[in-house]
GUVEXFI-581912 format. One line per field, with one value per residue (C-alpha): x, z, y; residue number from 1; residue in three letters. Coordinates in Angstrom, 1 decimal, always signed. Layout:
% GUVEXFI-581912
east: X_...
up: Z_...
north: Y_...
i: NUM_...
aa: ALA_...
***
This chain:
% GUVEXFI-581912
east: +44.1_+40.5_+38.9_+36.0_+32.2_+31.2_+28.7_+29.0_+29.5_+32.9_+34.4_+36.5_+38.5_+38.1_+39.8_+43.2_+43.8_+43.7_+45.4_+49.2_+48.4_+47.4_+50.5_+53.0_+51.5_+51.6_+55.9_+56.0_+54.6_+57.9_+58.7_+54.9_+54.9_+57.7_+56.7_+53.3_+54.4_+53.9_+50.6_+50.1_+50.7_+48.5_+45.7_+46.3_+46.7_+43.6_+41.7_+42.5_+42.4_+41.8_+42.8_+40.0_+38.2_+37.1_+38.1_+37.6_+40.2_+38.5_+40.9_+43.5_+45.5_+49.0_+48.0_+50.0_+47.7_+45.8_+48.8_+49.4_+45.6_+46.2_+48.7_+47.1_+43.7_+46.1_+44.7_+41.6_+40.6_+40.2_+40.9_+38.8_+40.9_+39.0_+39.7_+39.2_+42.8_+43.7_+47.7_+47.3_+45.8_+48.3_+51.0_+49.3_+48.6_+52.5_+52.7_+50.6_+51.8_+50.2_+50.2_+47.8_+44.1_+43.7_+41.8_+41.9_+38.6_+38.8_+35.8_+33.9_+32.8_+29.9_+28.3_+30.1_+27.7_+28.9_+28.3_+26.0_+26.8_+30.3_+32.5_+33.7_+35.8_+36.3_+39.2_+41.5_+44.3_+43.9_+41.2_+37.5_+38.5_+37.7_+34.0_+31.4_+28.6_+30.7_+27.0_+26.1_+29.4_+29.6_+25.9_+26.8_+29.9_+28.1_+25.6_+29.0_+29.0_+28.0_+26.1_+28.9_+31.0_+33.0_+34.8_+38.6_+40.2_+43.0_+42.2_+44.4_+43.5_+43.1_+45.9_+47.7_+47.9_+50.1_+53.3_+54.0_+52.0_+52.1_+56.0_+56.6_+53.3_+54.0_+57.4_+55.8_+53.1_+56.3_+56.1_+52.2_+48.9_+47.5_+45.2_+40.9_+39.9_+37.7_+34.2_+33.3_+31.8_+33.9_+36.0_+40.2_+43.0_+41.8_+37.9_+37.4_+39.5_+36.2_+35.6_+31.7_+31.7_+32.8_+30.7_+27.6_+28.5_+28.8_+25.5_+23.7_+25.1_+23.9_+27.1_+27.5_+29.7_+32.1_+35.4_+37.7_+41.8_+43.8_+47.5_+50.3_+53.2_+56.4_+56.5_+60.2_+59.6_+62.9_+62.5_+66.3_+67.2_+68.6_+67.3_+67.0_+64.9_+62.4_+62.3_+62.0_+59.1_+57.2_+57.8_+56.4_+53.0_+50.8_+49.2_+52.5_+53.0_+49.2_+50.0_+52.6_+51.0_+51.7_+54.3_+56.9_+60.7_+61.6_+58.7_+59.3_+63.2_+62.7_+59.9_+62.1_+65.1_+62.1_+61.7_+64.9_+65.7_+62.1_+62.9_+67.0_+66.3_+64.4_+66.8_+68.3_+71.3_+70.0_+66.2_+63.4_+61.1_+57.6_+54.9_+51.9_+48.9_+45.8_+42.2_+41.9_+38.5_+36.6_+32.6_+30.4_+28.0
up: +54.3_+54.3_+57.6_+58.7_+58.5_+62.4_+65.3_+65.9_+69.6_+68.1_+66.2_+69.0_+69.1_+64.7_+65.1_+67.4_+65.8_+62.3_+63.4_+65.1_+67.5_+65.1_+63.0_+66.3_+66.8_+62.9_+63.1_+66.5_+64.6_+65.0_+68.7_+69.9_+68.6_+70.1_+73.8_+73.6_+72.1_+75.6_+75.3_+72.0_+72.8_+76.2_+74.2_+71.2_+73.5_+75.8_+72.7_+71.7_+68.2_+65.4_+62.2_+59.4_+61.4_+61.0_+62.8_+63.8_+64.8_+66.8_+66.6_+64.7_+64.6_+62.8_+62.3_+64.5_+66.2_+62.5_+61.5_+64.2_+64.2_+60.3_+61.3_+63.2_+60.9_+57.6_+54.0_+54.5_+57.4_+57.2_+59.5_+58.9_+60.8_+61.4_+62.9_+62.3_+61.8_+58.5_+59.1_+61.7_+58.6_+56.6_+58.2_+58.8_+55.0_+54.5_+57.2_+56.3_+54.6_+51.0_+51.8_+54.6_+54.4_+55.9_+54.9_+57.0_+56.5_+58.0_+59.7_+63.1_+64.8_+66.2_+62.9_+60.9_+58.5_+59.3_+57.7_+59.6_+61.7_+60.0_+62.1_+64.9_+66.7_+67.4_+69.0_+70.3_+72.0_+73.7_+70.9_+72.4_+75.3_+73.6_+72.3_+73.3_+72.9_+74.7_+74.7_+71.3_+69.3_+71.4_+70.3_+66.3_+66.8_+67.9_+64.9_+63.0_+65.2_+64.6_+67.5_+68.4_+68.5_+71.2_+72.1_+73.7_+74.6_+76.5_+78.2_+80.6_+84.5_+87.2_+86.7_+90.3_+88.7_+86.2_+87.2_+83.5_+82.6_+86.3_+86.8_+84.2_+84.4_+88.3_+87.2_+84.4_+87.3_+88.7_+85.8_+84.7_+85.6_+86.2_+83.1_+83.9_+85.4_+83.5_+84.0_+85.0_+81.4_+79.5_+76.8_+77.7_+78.2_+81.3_+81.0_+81.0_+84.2_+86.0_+86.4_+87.1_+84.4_+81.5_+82.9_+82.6_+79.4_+77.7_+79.3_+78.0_+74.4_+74.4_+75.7_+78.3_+80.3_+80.5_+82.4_+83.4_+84.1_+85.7_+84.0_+85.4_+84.0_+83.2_+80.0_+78.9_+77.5_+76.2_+74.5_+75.4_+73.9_+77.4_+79.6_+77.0_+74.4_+77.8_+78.0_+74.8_+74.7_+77.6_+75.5_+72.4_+73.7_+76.6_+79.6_+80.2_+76.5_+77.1_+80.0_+77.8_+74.7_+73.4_+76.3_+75.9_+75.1_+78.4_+80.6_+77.9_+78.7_+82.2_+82.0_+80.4_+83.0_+85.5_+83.6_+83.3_+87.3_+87.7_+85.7_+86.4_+89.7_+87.4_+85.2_+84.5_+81.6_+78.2_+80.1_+82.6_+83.0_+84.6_+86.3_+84.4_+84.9_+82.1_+81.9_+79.3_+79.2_+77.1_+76.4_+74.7_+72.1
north: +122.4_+121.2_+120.6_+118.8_+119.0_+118.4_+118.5_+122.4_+121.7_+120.3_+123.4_+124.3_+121.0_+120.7_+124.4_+123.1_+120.4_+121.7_+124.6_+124.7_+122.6_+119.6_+120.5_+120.3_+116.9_+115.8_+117.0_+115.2_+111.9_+109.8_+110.7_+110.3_+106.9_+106.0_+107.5_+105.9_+102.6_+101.0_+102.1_+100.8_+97.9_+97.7_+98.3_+96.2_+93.0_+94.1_+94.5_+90.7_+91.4_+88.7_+88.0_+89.5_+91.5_+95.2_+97.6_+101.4_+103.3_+106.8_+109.8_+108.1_+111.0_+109.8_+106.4_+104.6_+102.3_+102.0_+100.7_+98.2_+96.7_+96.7_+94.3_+92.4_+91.6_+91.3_+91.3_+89.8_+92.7_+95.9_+99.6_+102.9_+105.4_+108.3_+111.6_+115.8_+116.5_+117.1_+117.5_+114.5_+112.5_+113.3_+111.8_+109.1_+108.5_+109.0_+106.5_+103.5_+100.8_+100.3_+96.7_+97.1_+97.5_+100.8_+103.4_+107.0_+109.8_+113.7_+113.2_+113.9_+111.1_+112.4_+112.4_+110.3_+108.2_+104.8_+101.4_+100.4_+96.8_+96.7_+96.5_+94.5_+97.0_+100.1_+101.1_+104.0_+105.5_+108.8_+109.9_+110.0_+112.7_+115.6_+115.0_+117.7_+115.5_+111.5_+109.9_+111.2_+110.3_+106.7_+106.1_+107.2_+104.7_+102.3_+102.0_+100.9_+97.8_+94.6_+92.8_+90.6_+93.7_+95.4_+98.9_+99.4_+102.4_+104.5_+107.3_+108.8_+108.8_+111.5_+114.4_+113.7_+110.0_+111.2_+112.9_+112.6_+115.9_+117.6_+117.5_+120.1_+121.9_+122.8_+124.4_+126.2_+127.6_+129.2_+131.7_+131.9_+131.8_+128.2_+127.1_+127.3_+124.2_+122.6_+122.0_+118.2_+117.5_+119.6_+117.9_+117.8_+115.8_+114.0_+114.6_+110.7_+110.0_+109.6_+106.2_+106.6_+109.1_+106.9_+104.0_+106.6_+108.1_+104.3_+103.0_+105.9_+105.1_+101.1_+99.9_+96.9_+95.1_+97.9_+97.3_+99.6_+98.2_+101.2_+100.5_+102.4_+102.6_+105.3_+107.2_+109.1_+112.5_+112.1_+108.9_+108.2_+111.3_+112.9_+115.7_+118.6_+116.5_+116.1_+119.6_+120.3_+117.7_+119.6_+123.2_+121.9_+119.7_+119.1_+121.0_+123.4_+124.0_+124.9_+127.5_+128.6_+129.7_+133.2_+134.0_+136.1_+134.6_+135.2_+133.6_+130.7_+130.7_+130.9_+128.6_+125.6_+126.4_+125.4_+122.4_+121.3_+121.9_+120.1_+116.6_+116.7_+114.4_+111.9_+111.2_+107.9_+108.0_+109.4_+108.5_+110.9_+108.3_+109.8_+108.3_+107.6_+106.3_+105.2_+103.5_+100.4_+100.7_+97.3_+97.0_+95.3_+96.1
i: 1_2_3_4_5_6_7_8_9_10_11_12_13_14_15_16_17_18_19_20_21_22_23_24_25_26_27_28_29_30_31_32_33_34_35_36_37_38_39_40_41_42_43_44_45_46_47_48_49_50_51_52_53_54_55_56_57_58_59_60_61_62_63_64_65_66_67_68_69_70_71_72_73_74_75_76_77_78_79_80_81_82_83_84_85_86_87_88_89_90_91_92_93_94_95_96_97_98_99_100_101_102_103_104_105_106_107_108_109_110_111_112_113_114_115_116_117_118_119_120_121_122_123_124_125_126_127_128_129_130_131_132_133_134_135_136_137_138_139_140_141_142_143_144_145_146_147_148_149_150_151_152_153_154_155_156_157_158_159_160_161_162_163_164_165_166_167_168_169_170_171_172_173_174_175_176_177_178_179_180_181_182_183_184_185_186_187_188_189_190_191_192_193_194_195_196_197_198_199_200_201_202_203_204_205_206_207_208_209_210_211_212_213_214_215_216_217_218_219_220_221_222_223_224_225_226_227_228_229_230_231_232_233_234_235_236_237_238_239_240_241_242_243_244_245_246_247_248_249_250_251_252_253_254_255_256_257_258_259_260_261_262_263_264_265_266_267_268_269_270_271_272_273_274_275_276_277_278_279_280_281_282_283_284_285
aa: UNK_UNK_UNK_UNK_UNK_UNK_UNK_UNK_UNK_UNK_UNK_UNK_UNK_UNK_UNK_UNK_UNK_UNK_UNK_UNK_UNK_UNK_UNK_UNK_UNK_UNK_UNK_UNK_UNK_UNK_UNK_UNK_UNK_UNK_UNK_UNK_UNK_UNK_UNK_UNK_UNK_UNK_UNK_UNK_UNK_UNK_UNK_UNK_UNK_UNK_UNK_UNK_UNK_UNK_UNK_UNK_UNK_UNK_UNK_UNK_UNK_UNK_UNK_UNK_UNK_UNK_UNK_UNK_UNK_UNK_UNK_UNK_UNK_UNK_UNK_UNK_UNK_UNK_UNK_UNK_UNK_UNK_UNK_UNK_UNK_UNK_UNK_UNK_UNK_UNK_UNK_UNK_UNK_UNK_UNK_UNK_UNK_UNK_UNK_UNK_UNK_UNK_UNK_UNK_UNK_UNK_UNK_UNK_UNK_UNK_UNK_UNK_UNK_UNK_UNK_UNK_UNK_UNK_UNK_UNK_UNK_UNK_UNK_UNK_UNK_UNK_UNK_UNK_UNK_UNK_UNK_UNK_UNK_UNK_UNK_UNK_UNK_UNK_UNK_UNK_UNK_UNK_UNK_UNK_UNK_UNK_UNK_UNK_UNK_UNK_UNK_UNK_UNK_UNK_UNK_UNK_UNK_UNK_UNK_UNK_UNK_UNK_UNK_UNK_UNK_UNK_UNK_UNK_UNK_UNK_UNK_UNK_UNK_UNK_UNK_UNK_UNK_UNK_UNK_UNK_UNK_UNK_UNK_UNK_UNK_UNK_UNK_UNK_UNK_UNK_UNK_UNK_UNK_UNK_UNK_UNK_UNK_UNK_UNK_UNK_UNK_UNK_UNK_UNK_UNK_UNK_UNK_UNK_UNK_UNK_UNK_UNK_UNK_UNK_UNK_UNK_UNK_UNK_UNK_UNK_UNK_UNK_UNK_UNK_UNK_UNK_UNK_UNK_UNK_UNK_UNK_UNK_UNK_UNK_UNK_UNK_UNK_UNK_UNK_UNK_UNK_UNK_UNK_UNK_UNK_UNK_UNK_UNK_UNK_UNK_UNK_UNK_UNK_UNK_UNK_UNK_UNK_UNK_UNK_UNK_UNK_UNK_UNK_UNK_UNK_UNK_UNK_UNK_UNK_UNK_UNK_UNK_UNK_UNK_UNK_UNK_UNK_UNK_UNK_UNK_UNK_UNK_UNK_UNK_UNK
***
């Protein structure tokens, strides 16, 4: 599958995610969507969306939040989902309804050649953590902007914020060696959970009147699927899948009982609901 042409500080994250990793995530479309639809819709209402505007959807990954803002700005709008996963974009192209006007590019941000002053938003869920370069990519999307335009994203907050990811991950621990801790600027999962970070990172890219709205809420591994679809959730993606990579069957087996002994007390009928806990973060152009 063809991948990306991107800033080389990027290759790393262009590798994963057009590698297994992006794949797991592409198979996982349906489920994802429906265990970040509360999310989804956080966003779409914060970003107060109208009907035919333009839009930008950054790290569309499988189109699900294309989709929705598709929705929302109907025939006479328009959404350019864009993102360096080419099985990612895939699904989302097998996801989109003809109907809408949504377009989707395998692309890196960073140096995307945007329309200039085309669009009136650019949005995202969960898809500008992982640039090398945040100032640099946020100043490239930002030429796409018209004047009047404006920026809203998710990004998830500090990892003791989110249960969500650390219930599992601290049973996995019980078998293997803890992940590296990333460096403060290095790209990841929970590299914008800095509040004076972002607010830095957008100011040095032209962007004002930034507003950050911490949102927590609780997210089901399971989607309502019981306890072993919450473990299998935790086996296939996220920080323990992460510790977990090329491990034997057994550390993996004894890994998951971990798991399972880890998220039984938070169950609730076919539910685990998890403590989460995001940024909506708004500016203006």
């Amino acid at each position: 599958m063809e991948s990306p042409t991107g800033n080389d500080q990027n290759a790393d994250q262009i590798a994963y995610w057009n590698g297994p990793g992006g794949q797991r995530w592409a198979d996982r479309q349906e489920v994802q969507d429906i265990l970040l639809a509360p999310i989804a819709e956080l966003l779409i209402d914060r970003a107060q969306i109208k009907p035919a505007e333009r839009a930008i959807d950054i790290g569309c990954g499988s189109g699900a939040v294309s989709i929705a803002v598709g929705q929302k700005v109907g025939e006479n709008g328009h959404v350019l989902g864009i993102d360096v996963s080419g099985p990612m974009l895939a699904r989302a192209r097998q996801m989109a309804p003809r109907r809408l006007p949504i377009d989707f590019v395998l692309a890196d941000a960073t140096i995307y050649a945007f329309e200039p002053a085309s669009a009136d938003l650019l949005i995202s869920r969960f898809g500008v953590m992982f640039f090398a370069e945040p100032a640099r990519s946020f100043g490239n999307l930002r030429t796409a902007l018209k004047a009047s335009g404006r920026l809203a994203f998710a990004c998830w907050r500090e990892p003791r914020e989110n249960p969500f990811f650390m219930t599992p991950l601290q049973a996995v621990y019980k078998h293997v060696a803890k992940l590296p801790s990333p460096g403060p600027e290095d790209p990841g999962p929970f590299s914008f959970a800095s509040e004076q970070r972002v607010r830095r990172i957008l100011s040095e890219a032209g962007f004002s009147d930034v507003r950050m709205e911490a949102c927590n809420l609780a997210l089901d591994p399971a989607v309502g699927s019981g306890l072993e679809a919450a473990v299998k959730s935790a086996l296939e993606i996220g920080p323990a899948a992460r510790a977990l990579a090329e491990q034997p069957p057994e550390v993996v087996a004894a890994s998951a009982r971990s798991i399972r002994e880890a998220l039984a007390p938070h169950v609730k009928g076919q539910s685990v609901p998890l403590d989460a806990s995001i940024w909506i973060v708004t500016a203006q152009f």
